[in-house]
N, C-alpha and C positions, 0 to 999 in steps of 0.2 A: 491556545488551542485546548478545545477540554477533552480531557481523558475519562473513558478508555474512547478511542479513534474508532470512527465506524467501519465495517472490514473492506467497502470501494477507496474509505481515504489512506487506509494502511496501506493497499496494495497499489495506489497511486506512489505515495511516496517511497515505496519495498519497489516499485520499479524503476523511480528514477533517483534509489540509490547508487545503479549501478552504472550509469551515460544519462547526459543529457536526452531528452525524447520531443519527437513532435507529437501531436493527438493523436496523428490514426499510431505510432510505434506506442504511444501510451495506450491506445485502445487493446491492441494485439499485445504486448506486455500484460495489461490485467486480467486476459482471458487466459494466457498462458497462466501465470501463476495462478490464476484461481481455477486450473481447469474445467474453465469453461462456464463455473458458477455463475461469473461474474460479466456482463456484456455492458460495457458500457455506451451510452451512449454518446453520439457528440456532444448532444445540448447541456446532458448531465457531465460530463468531463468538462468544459469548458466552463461552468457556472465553479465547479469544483474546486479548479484550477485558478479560477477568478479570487476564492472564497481562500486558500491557501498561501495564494503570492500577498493578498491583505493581512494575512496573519503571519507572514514573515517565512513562510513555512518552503516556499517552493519560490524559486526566480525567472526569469527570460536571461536564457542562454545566447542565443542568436535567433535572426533570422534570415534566411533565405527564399530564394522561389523559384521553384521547381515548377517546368510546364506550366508557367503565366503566373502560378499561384503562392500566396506568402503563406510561408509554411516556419513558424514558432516552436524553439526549443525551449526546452521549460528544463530546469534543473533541481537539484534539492541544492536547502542554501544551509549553512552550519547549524543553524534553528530547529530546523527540519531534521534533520539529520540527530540530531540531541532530543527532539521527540522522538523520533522512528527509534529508537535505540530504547529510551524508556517505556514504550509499550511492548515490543520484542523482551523485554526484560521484563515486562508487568503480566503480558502474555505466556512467558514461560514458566513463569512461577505456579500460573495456575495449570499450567498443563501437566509441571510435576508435583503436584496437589493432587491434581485427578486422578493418574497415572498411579500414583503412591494408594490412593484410597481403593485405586480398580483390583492392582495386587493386594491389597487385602482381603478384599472382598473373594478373590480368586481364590487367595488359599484357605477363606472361612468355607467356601464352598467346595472347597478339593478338587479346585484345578478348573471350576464350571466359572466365566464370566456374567 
């Protein structure tokens, strides 16, 4: 998977670090943490999902069916997980780059961001 991750597939896999998910708790999962930014849609989740489980990145969990319908849990698999970890780590680096250069700039300017 080529780095850096684009921010619908970080937040695909930043939600199903945490439980296994079907589509729509993956849908409501990515709106949540991206307040709202981000709305996925089915077509685009499921191509997504398709394009991740080929890359080793996310697996099938179970599945079941719920009111007639097969309803697919998708998991993060160790691969995944050892990406998600090195962009959260590639990500934070530059957050405290920017952070670092903001406080400079704040106190060249006595105190004005």
């Amino acid at each position: 998977m080529e780095m850096p991750l684009r921010e619908p597939t970080f937040l695909i896999l930043t939600a199903l670090a945490g439980e296994p998910l079907h589509g729509y708790g993956l849908i409501a999962e990515v709106d949540r943490l991206s307040e709202g930014r981000i709305a996925l849609r089915p077509g685009t989740l499921y191509g997504a999902l398709d394009r991740l489980t080929d890359a080793g990145l996310v697996e099938a969990d179970r599945e079941e069916t719920v009111d007639g319908r097969l309803r697919r849990y998708y998991r993060l698999s160790t691969p995944g997980a050892t990406v998600l970890a090195e962009e959260t780590e590639r990500m934070r680096r530059n957050v405290e780059a920017a952070s670092s250069r903001l406080r400079v700039r704040a106190e060249l300017a006595g105190g004005m961001v």
